[in-house]
C-alpha positions in Angstrom: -28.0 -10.0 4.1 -27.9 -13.1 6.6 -30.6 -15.0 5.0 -29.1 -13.9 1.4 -25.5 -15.6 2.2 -26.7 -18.6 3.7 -28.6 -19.5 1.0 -25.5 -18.7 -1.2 -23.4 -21.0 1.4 -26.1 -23.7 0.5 -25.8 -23.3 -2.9 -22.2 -23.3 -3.1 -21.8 -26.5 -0.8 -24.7 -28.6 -3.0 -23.1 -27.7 -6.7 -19.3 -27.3 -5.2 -17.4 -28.5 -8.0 -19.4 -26.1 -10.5 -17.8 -23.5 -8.0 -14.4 -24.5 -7.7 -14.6 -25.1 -11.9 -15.6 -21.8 -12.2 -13.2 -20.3 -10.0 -10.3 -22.2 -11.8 -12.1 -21.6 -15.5 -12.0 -17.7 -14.6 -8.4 -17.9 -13.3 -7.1 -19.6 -16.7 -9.2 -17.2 -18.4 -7.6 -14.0 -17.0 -3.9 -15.9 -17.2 -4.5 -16.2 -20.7 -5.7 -13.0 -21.2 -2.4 -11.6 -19.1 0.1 -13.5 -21.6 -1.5 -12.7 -24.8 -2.2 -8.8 -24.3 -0.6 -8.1 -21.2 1.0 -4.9 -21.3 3.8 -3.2 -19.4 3.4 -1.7 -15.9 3.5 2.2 -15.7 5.2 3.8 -12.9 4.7 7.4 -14.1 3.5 10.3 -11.3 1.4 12.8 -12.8 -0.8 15.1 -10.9 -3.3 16.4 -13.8 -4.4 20.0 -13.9 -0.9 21.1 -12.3 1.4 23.8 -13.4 4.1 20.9 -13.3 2.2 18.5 -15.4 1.0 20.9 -18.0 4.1 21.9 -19.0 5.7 18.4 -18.9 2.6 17.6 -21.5 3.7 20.4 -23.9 6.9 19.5 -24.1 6.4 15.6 -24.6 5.1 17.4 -28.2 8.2 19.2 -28.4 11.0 18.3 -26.6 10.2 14.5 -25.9 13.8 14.4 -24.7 12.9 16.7 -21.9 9.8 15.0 -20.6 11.3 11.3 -21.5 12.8 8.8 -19.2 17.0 9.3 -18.7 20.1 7.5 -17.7 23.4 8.6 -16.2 26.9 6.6 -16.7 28.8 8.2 -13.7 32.9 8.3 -14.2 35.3 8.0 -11.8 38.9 8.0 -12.3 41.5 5.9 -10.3 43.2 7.9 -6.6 45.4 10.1 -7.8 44.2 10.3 -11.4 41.8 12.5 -13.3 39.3 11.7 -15.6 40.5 14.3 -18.3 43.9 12.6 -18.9 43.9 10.9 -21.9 43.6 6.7 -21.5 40.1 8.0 -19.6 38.9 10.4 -21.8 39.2 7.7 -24.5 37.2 4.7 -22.9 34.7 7.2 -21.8 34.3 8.5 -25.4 34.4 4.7 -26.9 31.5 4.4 -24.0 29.4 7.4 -25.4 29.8 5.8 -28.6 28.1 2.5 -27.5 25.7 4.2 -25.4 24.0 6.3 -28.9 24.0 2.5 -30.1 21.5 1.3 -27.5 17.8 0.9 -28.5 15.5 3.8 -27.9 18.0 6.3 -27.2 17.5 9.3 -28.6 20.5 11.6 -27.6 24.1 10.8 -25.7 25.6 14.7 -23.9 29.6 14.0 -23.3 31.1 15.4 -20.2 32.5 17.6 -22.7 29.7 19.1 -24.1 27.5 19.6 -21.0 30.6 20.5 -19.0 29.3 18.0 -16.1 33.4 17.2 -14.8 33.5 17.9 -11.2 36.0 20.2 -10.1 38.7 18.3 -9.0 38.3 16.5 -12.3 37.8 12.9 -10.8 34.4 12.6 -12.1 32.7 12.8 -15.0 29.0 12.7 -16.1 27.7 11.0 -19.1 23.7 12.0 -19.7 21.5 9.7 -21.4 17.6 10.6 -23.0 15.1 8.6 -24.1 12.3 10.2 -26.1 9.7 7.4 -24.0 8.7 7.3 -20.2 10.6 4.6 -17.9 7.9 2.2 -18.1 8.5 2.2 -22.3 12.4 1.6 -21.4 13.3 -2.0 -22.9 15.5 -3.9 -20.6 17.6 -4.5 -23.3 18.5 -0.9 -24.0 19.2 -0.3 -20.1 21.5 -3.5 -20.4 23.0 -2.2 -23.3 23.8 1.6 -21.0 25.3 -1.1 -18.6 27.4 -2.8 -20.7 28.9 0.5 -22.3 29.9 1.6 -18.5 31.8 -2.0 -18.1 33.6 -1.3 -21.3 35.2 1.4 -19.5 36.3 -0.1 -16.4 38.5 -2.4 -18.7 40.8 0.9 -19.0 41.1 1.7 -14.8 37.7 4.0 -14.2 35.3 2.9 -11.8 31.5 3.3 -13.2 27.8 3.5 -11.6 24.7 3.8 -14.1 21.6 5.3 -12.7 18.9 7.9 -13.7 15.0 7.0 -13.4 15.0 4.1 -15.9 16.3 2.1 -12.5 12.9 3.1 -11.3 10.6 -0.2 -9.9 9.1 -1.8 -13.0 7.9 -5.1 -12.0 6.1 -6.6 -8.9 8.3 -8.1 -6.3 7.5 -11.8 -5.1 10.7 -13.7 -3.7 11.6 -15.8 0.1 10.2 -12.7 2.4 6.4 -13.3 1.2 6.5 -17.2 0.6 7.7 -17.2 4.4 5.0 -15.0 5.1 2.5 -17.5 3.8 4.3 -19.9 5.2 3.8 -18.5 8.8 0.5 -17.6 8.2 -0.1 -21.2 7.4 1.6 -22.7 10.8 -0.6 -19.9 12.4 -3.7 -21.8 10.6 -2.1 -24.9 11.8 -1.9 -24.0 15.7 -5.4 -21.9 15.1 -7.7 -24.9 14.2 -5.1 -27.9 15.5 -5.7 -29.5 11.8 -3.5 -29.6 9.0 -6.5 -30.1 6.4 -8.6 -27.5 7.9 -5.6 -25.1 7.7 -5.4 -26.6 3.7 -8.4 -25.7 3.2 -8.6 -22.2 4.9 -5.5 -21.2 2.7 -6.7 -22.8 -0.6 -9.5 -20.3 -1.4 -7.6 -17.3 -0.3 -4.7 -18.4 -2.5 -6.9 -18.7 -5.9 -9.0 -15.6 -4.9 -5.8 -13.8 -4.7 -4.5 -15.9 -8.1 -7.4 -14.5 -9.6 -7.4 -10.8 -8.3 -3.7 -10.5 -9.4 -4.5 -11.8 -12.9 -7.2 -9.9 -13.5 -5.6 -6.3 -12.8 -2.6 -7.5 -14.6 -4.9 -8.3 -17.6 -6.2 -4.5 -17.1 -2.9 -3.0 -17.6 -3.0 -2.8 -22.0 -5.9 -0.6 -21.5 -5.6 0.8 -18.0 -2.6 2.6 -16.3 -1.3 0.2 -13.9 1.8 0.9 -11.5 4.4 -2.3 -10.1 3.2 -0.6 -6.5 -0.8 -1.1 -7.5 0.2 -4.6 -8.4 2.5 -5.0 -5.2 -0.1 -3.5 -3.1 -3.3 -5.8 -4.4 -1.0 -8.8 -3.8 -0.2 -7.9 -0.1 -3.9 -7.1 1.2 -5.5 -9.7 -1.2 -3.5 -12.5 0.8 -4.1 -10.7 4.0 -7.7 -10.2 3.9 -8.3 -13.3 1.9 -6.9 -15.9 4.5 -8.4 -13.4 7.6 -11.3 -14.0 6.0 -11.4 -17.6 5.0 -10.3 -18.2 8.5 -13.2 -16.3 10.1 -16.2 -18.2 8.5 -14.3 -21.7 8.5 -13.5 -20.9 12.2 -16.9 -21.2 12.6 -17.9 -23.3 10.9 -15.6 -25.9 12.7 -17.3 -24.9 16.3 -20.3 -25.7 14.9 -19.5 -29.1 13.5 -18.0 -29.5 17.0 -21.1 -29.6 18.7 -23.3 -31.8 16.0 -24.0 -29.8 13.2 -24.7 -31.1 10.0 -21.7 -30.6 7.7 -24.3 -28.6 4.7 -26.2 -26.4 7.4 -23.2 -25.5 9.1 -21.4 -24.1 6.4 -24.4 -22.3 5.1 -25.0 -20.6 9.0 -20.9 -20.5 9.3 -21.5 -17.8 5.5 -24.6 -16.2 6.9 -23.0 -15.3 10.4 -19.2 -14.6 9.8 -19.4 -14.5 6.4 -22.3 -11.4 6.7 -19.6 -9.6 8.7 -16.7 -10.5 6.2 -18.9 -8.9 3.3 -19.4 -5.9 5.6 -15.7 -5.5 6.8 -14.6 -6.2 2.9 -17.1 -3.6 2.1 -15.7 -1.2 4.2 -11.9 -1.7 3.0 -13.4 -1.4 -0.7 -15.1 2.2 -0.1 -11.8 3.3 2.0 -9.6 2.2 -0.8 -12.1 3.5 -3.7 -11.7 6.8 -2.4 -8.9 7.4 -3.1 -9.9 8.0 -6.2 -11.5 11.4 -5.6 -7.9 12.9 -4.8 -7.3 13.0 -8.4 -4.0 11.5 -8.9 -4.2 8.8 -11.6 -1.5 6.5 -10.0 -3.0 6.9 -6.8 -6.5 6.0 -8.5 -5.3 3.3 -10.1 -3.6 1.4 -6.4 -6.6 2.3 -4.7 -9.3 0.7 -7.2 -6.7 -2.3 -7.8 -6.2 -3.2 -3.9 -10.4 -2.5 -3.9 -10.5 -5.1 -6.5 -8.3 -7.7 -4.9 -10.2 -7.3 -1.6 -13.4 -7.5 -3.8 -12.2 -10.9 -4.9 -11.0 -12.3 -1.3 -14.8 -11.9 -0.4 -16.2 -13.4 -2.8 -13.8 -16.5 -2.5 -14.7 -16.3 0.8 -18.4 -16.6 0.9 -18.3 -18.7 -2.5 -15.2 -20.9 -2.4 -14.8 -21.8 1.7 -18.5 -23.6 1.3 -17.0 -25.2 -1.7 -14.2 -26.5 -0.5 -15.7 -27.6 3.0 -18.0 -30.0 0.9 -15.2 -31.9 -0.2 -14.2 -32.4 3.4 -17.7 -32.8 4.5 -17.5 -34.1 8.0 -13.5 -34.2 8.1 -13.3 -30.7 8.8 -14.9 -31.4 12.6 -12.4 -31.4 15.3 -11.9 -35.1 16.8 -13.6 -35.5 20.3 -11.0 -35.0 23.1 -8.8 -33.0 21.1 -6.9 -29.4 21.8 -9.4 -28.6 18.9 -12.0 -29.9 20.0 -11.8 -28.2 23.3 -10.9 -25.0 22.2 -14.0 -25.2 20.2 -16.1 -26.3 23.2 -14.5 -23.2 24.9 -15.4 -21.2 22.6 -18.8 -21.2 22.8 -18.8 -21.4 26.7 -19.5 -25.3 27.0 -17.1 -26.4 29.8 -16.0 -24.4 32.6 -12.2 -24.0 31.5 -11.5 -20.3 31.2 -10.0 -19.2 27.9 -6.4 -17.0 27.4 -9.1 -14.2 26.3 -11.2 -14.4 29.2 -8.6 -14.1 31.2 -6.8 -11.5 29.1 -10.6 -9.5 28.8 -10.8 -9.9 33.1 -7.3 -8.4 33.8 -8.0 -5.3 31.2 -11.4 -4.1 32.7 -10.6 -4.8 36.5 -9.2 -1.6 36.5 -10.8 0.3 33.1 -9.7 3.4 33.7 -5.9 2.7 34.1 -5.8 0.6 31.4 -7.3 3.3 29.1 -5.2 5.8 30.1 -2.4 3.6 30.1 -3.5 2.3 25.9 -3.7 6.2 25.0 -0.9 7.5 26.7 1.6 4.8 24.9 -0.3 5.3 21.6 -0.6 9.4 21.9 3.5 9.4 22.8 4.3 6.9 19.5 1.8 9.3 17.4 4.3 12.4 18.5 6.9 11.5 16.1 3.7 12.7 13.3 4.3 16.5 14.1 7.2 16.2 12.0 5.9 14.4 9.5 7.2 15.4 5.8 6.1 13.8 2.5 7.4 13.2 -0.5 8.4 10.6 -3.2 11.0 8.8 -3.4 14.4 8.1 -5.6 17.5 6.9 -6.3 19.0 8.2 -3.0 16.7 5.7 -1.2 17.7 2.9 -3.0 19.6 -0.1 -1.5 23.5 1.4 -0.8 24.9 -1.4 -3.2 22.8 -0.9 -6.3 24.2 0.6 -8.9 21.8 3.5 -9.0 22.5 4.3 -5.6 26.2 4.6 -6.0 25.5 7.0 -9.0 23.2 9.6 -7.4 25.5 9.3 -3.8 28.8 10.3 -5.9 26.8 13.0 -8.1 25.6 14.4 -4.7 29.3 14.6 -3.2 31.2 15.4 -6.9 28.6 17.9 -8.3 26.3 19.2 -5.4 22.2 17.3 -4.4 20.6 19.4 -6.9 21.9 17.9 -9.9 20.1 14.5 -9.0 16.7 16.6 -8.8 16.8 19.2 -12.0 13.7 21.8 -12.5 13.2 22.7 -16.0 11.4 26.1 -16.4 9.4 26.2 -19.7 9.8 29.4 -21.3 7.2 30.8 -23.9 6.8 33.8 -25.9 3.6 35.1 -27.2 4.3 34.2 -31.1 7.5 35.9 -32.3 10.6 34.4 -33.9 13.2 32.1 -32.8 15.4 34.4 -31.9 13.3 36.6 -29.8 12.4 33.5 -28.0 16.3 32.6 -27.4 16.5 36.6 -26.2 13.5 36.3 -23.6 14.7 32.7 -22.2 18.7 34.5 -21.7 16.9 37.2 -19.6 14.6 34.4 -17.5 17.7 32.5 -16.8 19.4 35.4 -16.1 17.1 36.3 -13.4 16.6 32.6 -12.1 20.4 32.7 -11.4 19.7 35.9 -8.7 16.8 33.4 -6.4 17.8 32.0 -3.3 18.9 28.2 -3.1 19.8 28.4 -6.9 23.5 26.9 -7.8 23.9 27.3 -11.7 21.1 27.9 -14.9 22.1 26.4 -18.1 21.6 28.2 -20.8 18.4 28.1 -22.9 17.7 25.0 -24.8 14.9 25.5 -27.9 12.4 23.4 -28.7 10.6 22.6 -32.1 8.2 25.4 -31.4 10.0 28.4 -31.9 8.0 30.2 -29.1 9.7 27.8 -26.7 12.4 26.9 -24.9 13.5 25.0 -21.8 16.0 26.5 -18.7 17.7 24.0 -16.7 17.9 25.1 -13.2 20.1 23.0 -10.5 19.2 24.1 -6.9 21.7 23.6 -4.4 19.5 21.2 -2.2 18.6 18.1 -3.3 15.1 16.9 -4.9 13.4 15.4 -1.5 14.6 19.3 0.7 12.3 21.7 1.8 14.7 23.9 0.5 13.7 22.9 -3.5 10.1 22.5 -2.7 10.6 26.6 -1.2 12.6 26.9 -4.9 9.6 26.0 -6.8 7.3 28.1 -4.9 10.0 31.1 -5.7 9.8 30.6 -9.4 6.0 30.2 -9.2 5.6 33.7 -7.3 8.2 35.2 -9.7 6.3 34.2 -12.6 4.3 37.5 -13.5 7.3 39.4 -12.9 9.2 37.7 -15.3 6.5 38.0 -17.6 6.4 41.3 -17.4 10.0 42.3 -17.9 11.0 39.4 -20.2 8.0 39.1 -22.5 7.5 35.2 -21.4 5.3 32.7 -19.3 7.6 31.1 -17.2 6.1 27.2 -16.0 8.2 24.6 -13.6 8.3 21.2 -14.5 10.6 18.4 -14.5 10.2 15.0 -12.5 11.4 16.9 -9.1 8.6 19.3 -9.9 6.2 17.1 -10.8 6.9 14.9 -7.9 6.7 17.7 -5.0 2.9 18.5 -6.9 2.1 15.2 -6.3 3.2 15.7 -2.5 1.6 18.7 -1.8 -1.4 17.6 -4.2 -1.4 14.6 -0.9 -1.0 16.7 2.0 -3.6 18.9 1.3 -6.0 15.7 0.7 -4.8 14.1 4.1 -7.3 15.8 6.3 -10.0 16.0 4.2 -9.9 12.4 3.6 -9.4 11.7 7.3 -12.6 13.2 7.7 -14.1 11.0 5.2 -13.1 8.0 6.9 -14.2 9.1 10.4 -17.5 10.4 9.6 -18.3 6.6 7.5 -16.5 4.4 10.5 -19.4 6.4 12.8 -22.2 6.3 10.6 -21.5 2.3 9.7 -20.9 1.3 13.3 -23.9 2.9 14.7 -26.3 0.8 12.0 -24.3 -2.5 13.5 -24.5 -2.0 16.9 -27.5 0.5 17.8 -25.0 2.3 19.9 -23.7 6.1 20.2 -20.6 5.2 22.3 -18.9 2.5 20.2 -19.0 4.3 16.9 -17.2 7.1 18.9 -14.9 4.7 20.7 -14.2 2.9 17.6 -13.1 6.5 16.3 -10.8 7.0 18.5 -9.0 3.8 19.0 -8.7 4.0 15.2 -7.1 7.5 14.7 -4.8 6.1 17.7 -4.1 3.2 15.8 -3.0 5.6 12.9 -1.3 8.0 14.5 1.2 5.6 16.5 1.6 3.4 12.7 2.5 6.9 11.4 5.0 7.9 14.6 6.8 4.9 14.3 7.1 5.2 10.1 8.7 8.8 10.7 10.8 8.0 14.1 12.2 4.9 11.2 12.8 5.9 7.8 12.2 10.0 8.6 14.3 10.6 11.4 16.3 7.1 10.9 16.3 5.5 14.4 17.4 1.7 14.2 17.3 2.0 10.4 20.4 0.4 10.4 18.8 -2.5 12.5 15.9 -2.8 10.4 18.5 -2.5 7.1 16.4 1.0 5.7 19.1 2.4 3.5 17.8 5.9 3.3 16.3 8.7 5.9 14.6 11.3 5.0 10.5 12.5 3.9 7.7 9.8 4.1 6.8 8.0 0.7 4.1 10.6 0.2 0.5 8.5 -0.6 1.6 6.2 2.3 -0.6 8.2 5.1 -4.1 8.0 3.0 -2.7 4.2 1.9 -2.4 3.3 5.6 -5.8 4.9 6.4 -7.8 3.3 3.9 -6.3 -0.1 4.6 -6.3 0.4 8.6 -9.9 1.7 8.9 -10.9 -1.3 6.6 -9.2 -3.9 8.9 -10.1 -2.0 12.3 -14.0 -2.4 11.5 -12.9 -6.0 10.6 -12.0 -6.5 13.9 -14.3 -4.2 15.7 -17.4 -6.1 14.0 -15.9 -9.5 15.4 -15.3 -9.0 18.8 -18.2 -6.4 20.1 -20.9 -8.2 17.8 -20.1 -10.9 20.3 -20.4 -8.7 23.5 -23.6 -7.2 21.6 -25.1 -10.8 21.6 -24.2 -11.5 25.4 -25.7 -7.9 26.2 -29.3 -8.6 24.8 -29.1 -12.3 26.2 -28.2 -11.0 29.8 -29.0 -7.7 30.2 -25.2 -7.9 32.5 -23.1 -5.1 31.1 -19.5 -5.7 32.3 -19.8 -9.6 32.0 -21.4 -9.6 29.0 -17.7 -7.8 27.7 -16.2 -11.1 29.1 -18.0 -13.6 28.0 -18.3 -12.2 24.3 -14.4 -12.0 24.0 -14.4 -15.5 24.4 -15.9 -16.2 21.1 -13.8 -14.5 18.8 -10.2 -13.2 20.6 -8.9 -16.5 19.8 -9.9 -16.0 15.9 -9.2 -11.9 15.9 -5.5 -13.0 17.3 -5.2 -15.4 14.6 -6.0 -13.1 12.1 -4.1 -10.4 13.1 -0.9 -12.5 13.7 -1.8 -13.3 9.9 -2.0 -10.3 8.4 0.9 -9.0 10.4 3.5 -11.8 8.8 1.9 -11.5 5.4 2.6 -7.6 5.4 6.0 -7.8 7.2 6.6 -10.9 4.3 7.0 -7.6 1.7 9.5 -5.9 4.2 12.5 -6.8 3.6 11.9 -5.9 -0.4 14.6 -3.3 -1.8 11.8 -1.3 -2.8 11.7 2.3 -1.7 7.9 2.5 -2.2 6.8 -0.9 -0.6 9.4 -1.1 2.2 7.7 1.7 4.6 4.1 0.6 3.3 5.0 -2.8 4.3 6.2 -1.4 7.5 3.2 0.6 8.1 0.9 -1.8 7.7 2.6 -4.2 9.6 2.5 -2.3 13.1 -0.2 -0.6 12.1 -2.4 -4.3 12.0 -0.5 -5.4 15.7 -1.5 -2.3 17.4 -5.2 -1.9 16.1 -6.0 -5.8 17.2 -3.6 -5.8 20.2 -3.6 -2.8 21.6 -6.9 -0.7 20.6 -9.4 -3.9 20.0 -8.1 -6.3 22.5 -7.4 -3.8 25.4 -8.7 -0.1 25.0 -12.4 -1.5 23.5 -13.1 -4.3 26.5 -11.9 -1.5 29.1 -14.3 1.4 27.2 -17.0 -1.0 27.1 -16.0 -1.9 31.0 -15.9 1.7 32.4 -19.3 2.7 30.0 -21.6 0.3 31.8 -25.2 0.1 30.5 -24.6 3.0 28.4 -22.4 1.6 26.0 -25.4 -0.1 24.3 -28.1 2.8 24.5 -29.3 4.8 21.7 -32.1 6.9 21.4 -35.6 5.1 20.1 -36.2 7.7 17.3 -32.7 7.2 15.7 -33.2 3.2 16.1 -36.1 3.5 14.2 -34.8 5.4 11.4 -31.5 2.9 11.2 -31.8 -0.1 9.0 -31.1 -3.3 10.4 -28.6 -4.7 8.7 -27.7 -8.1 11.0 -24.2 -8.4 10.6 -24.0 -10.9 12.8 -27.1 -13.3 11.5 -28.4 -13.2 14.4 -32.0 -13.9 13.4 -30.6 -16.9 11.9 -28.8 -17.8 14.8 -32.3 -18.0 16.4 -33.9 -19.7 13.9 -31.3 -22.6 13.5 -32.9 -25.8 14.7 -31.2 -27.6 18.0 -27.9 -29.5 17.0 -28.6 -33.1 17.4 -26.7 -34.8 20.0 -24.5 -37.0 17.3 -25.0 -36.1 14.2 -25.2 -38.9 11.4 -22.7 -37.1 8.4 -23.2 -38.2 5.1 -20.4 -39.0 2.6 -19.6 -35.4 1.2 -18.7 -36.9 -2.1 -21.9 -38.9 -2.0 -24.4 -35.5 -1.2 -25.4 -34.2 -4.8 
């Protein structure tokens, strides 16, 4: 692979403005492509092969209302006043009227008709269906519920609008991520002392990402894409593309610095570091790809989008950074006597200055064994927190306390009871028969629903166009995100061939509540399997780096601590709501549900990152010196300058998307976030050099017959490391412009 890439690096340095053509020709391309076909983002969460989504698809045949998207205008009359005396119950009538006007909507249910007026009579409930999902919604027709509600305020009511057409639709880019990239440049700019090199480092991860965000955006007219898959490609695809701009360029500068010819040092910088960026992108693609075998179509789709966008960030890596350093040619060295130039000189252990790693790596393994049981027992106590840990997905109540939407489903919670924010609908069907005995069987299912725990009212039986149908509407007296509803569902399931057998009909729950506590439980019961997954491929891939038993296990470890404390501090937060009010989280309650596997795919991509870059240099110093603890020391000096810089990176770029209003992103964001600062800092920087410290000689050792069998896969280029001829001693650059 070594030999492959640096060849490529050649190639790309000689014909560099073919490259960077290319690059731009594709990225017009794909924009083109995005504004002539582009198609709407779909933010639907089905869980094929379910009870819940079976029934949903029946009745999007016959009862499109039912499975559609919906809207609520929520009344309130003045203190003191009631929404049933007349002024109110006139602007809220001349507001139904304008509601049935609105585009797309297909039916407008009165207060009076449904009977949703609270019982001190100071709030009313307007219902709203659409006959299309929320992603179908025009913004015109949700404007046009808006403006109905603001007709009524004219007369004294106060009005919220909400209902799932207020779900996310678009991808979120504002001030929080351009001063992400904005630290992660000045990070660049303190990393290589240089404001062109740091130009150049963000350059190609900024078109690679252009071009991975275009490209899945030109997928969505034929492919399902969600606003979170779109969100979530965005956020690792600048991560991991300036990471990994910034690990080949980094060393690509140290070599220039000691007399490297511009065109061969780029070429070794793509076989070296870029050999183990295509092995760490590699790693985040298969993580991220399997998600795919949960079998959840959303989750699919964010998994194989973020795969995509890391895809891209490695190719623009190994493709674009040789491109773009043969425009600056020589330039890109660091000027003799500079911080840059010394750092570089440090680096690869020319003077005798002592770097902030090698002193960091000599405190951690004088004592080994305190500082690895210190590491684990402050990563196993934030991990606690995960014994509680309860999934689901999110909605209204977690958005932003001033939103509209949120105002609407806090009042119906305190006017009507939690449960009528999360519905169930229980699909009712008769073998053949007639409408009427169809009507008779769903009167005797609701009639029995009403007798379950945790049930507050069944509305009465609503038919369908197949006269073998019809639909019950049961409110449960906890809201959607409870345990209490999810035990509601599993009643009505279990009851199911009871009711069959006294009413005469197959009785299915559906209904987005429904629908989204499948998808939950559909993710829990994946979790542990998939951790598995993960594992057993971080073990297998790290012992065909670095011929080694121990550090695959170590690496193990230090990851699942890494996830455990990311997952601790995401329930102790927006679970169990400690300093939510700091950190401005406008909702407690269950973990966004696909946000464990997200954060294990991501975090076991990024923790081999690191893992390759700082032990493939203690590997190197181990079969130079045969020394086992200084060999720790003095390969941490080559890259925990560049793994800090990175990690600083990604951490700004992920905490950029924090403050978003976004129930989904916000905790992903956050997960990510601390989940990147304590795999580099505390498991890579500390626990590895003191496992490594306290393991001696037989950290490296692995048995001959397994060696054999292993391929070698050089990661590290080490065989062209050895093969590179001697760096003259001042090195005659050539006009890059000038070199064909």
């Amino acid at each position: 692979m070594a030999v492959l890439l640096h060849r490529l690096g050649h190639g790309a340095y000689r014909h560099r403005k073919l490259v960077l053509g290319m690059w731009l020709f594709v990225l017009a391309a794909l924009i083109t492509c995005v504004g002539v076909f582009g198609g709407k983002l779909d933010d639907r969460f089905s869980v094929p092969g379910t009870e819940s989504q079976r029934a949903l698809d029946s009745l999007s045949k016959t009862l499109p209302e039912a499975s559609g998207a919906s809207a609520q205008i929520v009344f309130t009359a003045p203190e003191g006043h009631r929404v049933t005396e007349a002024p109110y119950t006139t602007a809220i009538a001349r507001a139904v009227a304008e509601a049935e006007q609105a585009p797309q909507v297909s039916e407008v249910v009165d207060p009076q008709s449904s009977g949703a007026v609270s019982g001190d009579r100071t709030t009313a409930i307007v219902q709203i269906q659409y006959p299309v999902q929320t992603a179908e919604v025009r913004t015109s027709s949700v404007d046009a519920i808006q403006d109905a509600a603001r007709t009524a305020e004219t007369d004294g009511l106060r009005t919220s609008v909400g209902g799932s057409v207020f779900n996310s639709k678009g991808v979120h880019v504002g001030p929080s991520e351009i001063i992400g990239v904005a630290v992660a440049l000045l990070v660049l700019v303190v990393t290589f002392g240089s404001l062109l090199a740091a130009g150049m480092a963000l350059l190609p991860a900024l078109i690679g990402v252009a071009v991975g965000l275009a490209g899945l955006l030109a997928l969505a007219p034929a492919v399902s894409v969600s606003s979170t898959a779109v969100t979530l490609a965005l956020m690792l695809g600048l991560a991991v593309g300036i990471d990994y701009v910034l690990f080949i360029l980094s060393r690509h500068r140290q070599q220039l610095a000691r007399g490297t010819d511009p065109k061969e040092s780029v070429a070794l910088a793509v076989g070296t570091a870029g050999s183990a960026v295509v092995f760490a992108g590699i790693t985040v693609i298969i993580a991220l790809a399997a998600l795919s075998v949960i079998g959840i179509p959303f989750l699919t789709t964010m998994g194989l989008g973020a795969a995509g966008a890391v895809l891209v960030a490695v190719l623009a890596a190994i493709t674009l950074v040789p491109a773009v350093a043969g425009f600056a040619g020589s330039r890109l060295a660091p000027k003799p006597g500079t911080r840059a130039a010394r750092r570089a000189a440090d680096a690869e252990g020319d003077t005798g200055r002592t770097t902030m790693g090698t002193r960091w790596t000599k405190w951690v393994i004088a004592k080994p064994l305190l500082t690895v049981l210190a590491v684990a027992g402050i990563l196993v106590t934030l991990a606690l927190p995960v014994m509680d840990l309860r999934l689901a997905l999110p909605d209204n109540g977690a958005a932003p306390h001033a939103s509209t939407e949120r105002k609407a489903y806090d009042t119906i919670s305190e006017k009507f009871g939690p449960g009528f924010n999360g519905p169930l609908l229980v699909l009712a069907e008769t073998d053949g028969g007639t409408a009427a005995t169809s009507s008779q069987a769903g009167a005797q299912v609701a009639e029995k629903l009403s007798t379950l725990k945790n049930v507050k009212a069944v509305l009465p039986p609503q038919p369908t166009s197949d006269p073998a149908q019809s639909v019950i509407t049961v409110l449960p007296a906890s809201g959607p995100d409870s345990v209490r509803t999810d035990q509601l569902v599993r009643d009505i399931r279990e009851a199911a061939p009871d009711l069959r057998d006294t009413t005469g009909a197959a009785v299915a729950v559906t209904g987005t509540t429904a629908v989204n506590i499948d998808v939950s439980n559909r993710l829990s019961d994946s979790l542990l399997p998939f951790v598995a997954i993960v594992v057993g491929l971080s073990l297998l891939l790290l012992m065909v780096v670095f011929r080694s038993l121990v550090i695959p296990v170590k690496a193990a470890v230090g990851f699942l601590l890494s996830v455990g404390a990311s997952l601790g501090l995401v329930v102790a937060v927006f679970q169990w709501g400690w300093l939510a009010d700091v950190l401005g989280v406008p909702h407690s309650g269950p973990v966004v549900s696909f946000l464990p596997i997200i954060l294990i795919g991501v975090l076991f991509g990024l923790a081999m990152d690191y893992e390759v870059f700082l032990v493939s240099g203690m590997r190197e110093e181990w079969a130079h010196s045969g020394r086992a603890r200084q060999s720790v020391v003095d390969g941490a000096r080559h890259s925990v300058r560049v793994v800090t810089a990175a990690a600083l990176i990604m951490f700004t770029v992920f905490a950029g998307f924090f403050p978003l209003d976004d129930s989904l992103i916000k905790p992903i964001a956050f997960a990510l976030a601390v989940g990147v600062a304590i795999d580099a800092f505390a498991v890579r920087m500390t626990l590895v050099p003191a496992v490594l410290a306290l393991a001696g000689r037989g950290a490296w050792w692995l048995p001959a017959w397994l060696d054999r069998i292993l391929p070698d896969l050089d990661v590290e280029g080490s065989s062209l490391q050895k093969a590179a001829p001697a760096a003259p001693a001042k090195a005659e650059h050539k006009d890059p412009e000038a070199v064909s």
